[in-house]
C-alpha positions as CSV (number, residue, x, y, z in Angstrom):
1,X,-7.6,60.6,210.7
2,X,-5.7,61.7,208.0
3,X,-7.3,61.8,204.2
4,X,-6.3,59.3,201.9
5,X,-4.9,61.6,199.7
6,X,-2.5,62.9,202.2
7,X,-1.1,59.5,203.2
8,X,-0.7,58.7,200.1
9,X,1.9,61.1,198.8
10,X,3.4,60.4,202.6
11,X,3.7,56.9,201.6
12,X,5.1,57.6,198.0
13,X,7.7,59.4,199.4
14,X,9.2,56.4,200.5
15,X,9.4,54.8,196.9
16,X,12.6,56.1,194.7
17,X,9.5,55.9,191.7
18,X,6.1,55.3,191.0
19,X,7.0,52.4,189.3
20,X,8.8,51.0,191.9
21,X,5.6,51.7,194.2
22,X,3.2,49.8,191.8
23,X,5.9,46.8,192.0
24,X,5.4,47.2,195.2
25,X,1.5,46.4,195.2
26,X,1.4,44.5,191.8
27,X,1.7,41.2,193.5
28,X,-1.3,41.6,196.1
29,X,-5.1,41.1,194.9
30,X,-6.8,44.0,193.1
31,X,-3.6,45.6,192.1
32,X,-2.5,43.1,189.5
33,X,-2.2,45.5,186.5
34,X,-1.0,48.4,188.8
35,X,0.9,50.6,186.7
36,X,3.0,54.3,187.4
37,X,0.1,55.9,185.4
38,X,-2.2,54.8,187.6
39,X,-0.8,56.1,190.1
40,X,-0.1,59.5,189.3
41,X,-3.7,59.8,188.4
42,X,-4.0,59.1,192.4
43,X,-1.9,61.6,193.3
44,X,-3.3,64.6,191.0
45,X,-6.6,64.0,191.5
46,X,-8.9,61.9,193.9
47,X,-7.8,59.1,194.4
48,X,-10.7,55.9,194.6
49,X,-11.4,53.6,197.8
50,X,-8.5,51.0,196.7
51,X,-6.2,53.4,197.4
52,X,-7.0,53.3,201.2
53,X,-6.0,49.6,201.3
54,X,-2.7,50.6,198.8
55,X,-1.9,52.6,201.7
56,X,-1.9,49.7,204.0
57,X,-0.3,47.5,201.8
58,X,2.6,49.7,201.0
59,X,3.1,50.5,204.4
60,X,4.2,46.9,204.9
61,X,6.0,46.7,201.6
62,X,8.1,50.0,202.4
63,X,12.0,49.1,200.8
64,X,15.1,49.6,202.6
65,X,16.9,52.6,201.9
66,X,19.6,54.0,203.7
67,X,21.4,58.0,204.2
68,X,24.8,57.9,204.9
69,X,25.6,61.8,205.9
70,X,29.3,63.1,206.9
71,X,28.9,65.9,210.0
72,X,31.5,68.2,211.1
73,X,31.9,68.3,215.2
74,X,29.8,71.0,215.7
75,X,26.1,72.4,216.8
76,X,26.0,74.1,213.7
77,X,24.3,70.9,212.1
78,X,22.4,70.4,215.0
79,X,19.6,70.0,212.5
80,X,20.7,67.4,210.9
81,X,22.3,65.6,213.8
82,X,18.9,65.5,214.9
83,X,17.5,63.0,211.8
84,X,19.9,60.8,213.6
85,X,18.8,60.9,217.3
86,X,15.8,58.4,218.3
87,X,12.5,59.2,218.0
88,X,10.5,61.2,220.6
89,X,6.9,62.3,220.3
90,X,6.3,66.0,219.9
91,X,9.9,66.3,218.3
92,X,11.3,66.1,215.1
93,X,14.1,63.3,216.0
94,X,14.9,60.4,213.8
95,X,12.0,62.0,211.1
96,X,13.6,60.6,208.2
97,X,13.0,56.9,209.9
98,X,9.8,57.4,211.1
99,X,8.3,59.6,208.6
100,X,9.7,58.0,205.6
101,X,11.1,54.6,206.5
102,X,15.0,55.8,205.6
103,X,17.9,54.3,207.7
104,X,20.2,57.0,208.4
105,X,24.1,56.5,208.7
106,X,26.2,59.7,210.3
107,X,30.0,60.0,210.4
108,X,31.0,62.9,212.9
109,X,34.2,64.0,211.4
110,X,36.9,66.6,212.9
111,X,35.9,69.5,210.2
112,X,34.3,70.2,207.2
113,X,37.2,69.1,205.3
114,X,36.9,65.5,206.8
115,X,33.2,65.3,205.7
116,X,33.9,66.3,201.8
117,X,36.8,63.5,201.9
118,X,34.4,60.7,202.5
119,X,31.8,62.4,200.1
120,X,33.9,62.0,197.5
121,X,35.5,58.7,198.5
122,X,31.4,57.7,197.9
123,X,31.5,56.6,201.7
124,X,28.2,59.1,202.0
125,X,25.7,60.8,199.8
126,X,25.5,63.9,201.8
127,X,28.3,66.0,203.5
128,X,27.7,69.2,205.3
129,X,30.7,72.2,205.4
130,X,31.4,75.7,205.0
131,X,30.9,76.7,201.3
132,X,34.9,78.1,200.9
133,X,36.0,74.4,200.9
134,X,33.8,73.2,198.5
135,X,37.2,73.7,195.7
136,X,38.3,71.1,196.9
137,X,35.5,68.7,195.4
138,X,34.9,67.0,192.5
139,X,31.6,68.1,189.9
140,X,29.9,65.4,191.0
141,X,30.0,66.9,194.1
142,X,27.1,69.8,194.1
143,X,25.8,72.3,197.2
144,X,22.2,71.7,198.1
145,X,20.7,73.9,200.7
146,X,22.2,76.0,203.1
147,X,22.1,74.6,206.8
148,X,23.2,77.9,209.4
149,X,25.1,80.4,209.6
150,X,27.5,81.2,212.9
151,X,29.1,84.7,213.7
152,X,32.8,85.2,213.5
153,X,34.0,86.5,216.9
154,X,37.4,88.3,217.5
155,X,39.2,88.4,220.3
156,X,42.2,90.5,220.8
157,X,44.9,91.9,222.8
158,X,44.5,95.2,221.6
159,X,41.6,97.4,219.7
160,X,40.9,96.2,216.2
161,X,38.0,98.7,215.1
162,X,38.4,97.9,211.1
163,X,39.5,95.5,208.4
164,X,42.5,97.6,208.0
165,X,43.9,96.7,211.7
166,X,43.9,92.8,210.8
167,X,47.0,93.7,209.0
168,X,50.0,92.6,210.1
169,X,48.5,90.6,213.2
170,X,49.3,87.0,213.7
171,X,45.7,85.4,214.6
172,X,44.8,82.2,215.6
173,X,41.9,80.0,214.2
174,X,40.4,76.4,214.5
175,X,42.7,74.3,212.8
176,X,41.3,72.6,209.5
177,X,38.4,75.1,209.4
178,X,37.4,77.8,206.3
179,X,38.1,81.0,208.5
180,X,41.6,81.8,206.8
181,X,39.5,81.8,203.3
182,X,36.7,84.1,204.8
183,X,39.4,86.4,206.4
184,X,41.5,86.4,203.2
185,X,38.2,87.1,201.2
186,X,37.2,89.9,203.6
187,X,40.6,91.7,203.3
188,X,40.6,91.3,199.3
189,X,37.8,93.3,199.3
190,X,39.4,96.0,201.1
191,X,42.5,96.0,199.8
192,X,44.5,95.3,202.8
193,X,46.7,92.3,203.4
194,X,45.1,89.2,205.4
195,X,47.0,88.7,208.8
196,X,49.1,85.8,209.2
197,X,47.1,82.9,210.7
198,X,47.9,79.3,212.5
199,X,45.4,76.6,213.1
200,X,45.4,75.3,217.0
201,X,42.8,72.4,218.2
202,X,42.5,72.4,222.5
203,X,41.8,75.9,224.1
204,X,45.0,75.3,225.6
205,X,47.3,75.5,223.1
206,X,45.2,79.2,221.9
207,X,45.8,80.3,225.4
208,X,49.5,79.3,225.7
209,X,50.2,81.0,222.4
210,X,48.3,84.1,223.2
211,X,50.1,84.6,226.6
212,X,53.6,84.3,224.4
213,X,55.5,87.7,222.7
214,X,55.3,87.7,219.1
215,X,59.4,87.1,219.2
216,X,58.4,84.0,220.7
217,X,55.8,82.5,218.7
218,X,53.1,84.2,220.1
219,X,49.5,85.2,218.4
220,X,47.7,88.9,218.8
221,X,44.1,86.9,219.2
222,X,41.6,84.6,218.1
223,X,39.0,84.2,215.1
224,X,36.9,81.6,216.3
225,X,33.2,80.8,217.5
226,X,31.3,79.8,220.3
227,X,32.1,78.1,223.0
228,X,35.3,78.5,222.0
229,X,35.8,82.0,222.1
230,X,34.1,82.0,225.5
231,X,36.1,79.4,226.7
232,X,39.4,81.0,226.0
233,X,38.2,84.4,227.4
234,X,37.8,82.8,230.6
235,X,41.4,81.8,230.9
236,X,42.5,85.6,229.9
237,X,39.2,88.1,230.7
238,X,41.0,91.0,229.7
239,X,41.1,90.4,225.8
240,X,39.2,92.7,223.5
241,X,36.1,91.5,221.7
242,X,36.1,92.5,217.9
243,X,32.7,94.5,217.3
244,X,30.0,91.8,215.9
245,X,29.4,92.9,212.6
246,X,33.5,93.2,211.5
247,X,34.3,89.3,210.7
248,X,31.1,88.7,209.3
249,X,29.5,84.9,209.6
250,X,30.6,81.3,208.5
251,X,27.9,79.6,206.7
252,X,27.4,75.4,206.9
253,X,26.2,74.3,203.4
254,X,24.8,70.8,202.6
255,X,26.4,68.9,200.1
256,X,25.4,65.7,198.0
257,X,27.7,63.4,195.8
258,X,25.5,63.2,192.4
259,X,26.8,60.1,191.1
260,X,25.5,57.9,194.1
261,X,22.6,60.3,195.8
262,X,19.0,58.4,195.8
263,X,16.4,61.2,194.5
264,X,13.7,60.0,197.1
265,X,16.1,60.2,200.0
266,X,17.3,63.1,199.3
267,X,13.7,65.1,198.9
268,X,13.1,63.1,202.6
269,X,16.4,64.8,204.1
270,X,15.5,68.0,202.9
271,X,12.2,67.9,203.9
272,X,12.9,66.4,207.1
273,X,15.7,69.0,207.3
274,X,13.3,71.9,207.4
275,X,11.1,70.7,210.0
276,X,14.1,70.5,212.6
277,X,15.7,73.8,211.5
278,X,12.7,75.2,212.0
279,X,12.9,73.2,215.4
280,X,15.9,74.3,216.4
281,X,15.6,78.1,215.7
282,X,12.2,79.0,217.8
283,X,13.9,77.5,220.9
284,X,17.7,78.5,220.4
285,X,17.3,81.2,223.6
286,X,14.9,78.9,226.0
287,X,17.4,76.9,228.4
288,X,15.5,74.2,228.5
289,X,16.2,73.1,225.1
290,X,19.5,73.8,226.1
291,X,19.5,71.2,228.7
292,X,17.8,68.7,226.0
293,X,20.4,69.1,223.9
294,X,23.2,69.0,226.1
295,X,22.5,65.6,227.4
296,X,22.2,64.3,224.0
297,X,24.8,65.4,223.0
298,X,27.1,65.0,226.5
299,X,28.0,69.0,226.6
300,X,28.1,71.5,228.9
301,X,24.7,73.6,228.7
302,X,26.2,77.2,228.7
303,X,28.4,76.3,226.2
304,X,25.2,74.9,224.7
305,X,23.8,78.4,225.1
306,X,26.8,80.0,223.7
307,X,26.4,78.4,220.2
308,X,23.0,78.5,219.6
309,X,22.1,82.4,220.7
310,X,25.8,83.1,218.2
311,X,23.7,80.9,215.0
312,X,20.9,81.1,212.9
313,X,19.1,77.9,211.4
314,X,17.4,77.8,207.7
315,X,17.4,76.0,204.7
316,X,17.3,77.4,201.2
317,X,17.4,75.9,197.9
318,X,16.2,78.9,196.1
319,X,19.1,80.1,194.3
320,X,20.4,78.7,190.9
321,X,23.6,77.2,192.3
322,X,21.4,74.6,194.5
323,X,18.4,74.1,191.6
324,X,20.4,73.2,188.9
325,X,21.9,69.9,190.9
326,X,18.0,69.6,192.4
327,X,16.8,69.4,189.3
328,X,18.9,67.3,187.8
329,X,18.2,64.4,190.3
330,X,15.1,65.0,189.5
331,X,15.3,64.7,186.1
332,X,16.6,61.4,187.2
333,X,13.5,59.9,188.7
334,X,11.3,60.9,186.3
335,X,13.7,58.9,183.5
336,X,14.0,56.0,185.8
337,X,10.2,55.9,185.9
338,X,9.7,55.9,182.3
């Protein structure tokens, strides 16, 4: 059984304020003059036998709150996908329901550009993308915690050993996605002139432009990621994989619109978020979570595979860029309290 204590902060994470939990318990016997005070003296120190039946009472009293989060089509955010899957004992599925009573809402978009648009059309508090597209958002709009991180993969009709070789190629690339930015940022550091790049969406049209002469229209390779790459290099086996450590990785941020973000539910995401990262990265290699995954998610499992062994899951809040919006929604609460 757990100590009073301990379910008690569970519970108050549920509340967007301390005052809001003594409303919560004000109108039931013994708790008439409830107050926040009161209540943070609970939570510092040890809290009395009343609290026990607080714990029952808000339990039953929990409000309604709801996360609306905007997802890019990809495994990348297979962590947070996960907050949205139902619940299963022994996994960390649907946590931010079960664990702190939050509804969550996800919109699968195309790209990370689709998720930022309905961040900032407020039709979600929480978008996730790669970092290079964040220009493209308002300052309401603030970085919270990185997500993964997926390795660039080159493929290539001929030997590209060096950043220097990139120039002058014509490449292809996921359409809508940051990989002309991170290639344009990787050549400005070496001086050399990013290749020419064109966004394509089926594996078809990669392979029909990589099988056409440059005089045609055609492309010298691909920057992608798995199970794309893999994909595409079963159609033509004879193309040239770009050493691993060239291109570099494409990171998934998370990203929260200030003006409408709940301070409760978003301490819940990013706490739930750090129990299914962790999740996710212990069993990346064991096919078995493979197979789990692809029948939730209707994929094939190599492909599964693929993209999980090519990423690496964490969240990190650590750095100034993601306090200084943390804080502030802290800052928040505590005012609304007072």
């Amino acid at each position: 059984m757990k100590k009073i204590d301990v379910e008690l902060k569970e519970v108050r994470q549920r509340f967007a304020s301390l005052e809001k939990m003594a409303e919560a318990l004000r109108p039931h016997p013994g708790f008439e003059g409830l107050n926040a005070a009161t209540l943070s003296r609970w939570m510092n120190k040890k809290p009395p036998r009343r609290a026990a039946m607080a714990i029952q009472v808000l339990k039953s009293k929990v409000p309604s709150m709801r996360l609306r989060i905007a997802e890019p089509r990809s495994l990348w955010v297979l962590p947070s996908t996960m907050l949205g899957w139902k619940a299963d004992a022994g996994r960390p599925y649907s946590l931010l329901k079960t664990k702190y009573g939050i509804d969550v809402e996800i919109a699968t978009t195309e790209t990370g550009n689709g998720a930022l648009q309905l961040l900032q059309e407020e039709k979600v508090e929480i978008a996730l993308a790669a970092p290079e597209l964040l220009n493209q958002c308002g300052p309401d709009c603030c970085q919270i915690s990185s997500l993964s991180k997926a390795r660039l993969i080159g493929i290539m009709k001929e030997k590209v050993g060096s950043v220097s070789d990139l120039k002058g190629l014509r490449l292809g690339v996921p359409e809508g996605s940051a990989i002309p930015m991170r290639l344009g940022n990787l050549c400005n550091q070496f001086a050399v002139a990013p290749p020419h790049m064109q966004g394509f969406k089926k594996v078809s049209d990669f392979v029909r432009a990589i099988k056409k002469d440059k005089k045609s229209g055609g492309i010298d390779g691909v920057v992608g990621w798995e199970p794309l790459i893999s994909q595409i290099k079963s159609k033509i086996p004879d193309l040239l994989t770009v050493r691993p450590d060239l291109l570099g990785s494409i990171e998934i941020v998370a990203v929260v619109n200030m003006t409408i973000a709940e301070p409760a539910a978003i301490r819940a995401y990013l706490s739930s978020l750090q129990e299914t990262s962790e999740y996710v990265e212990k069993r990346k290699s064991i096919p078995a979570f493979h197979a789990e995954v692809a029948g939730e998610l209707g994929m094939d499992k190599q492909d599964v595979k693929n993209v999980l062994e090519n990423s690496v899951f964490f969240t990190s809040d650590s750095d100034l860029a993601t306090l200084r919006p943390l804080l502030s929604l802290w800052e928040r609460e505590v005012a609304h309290k007072q």
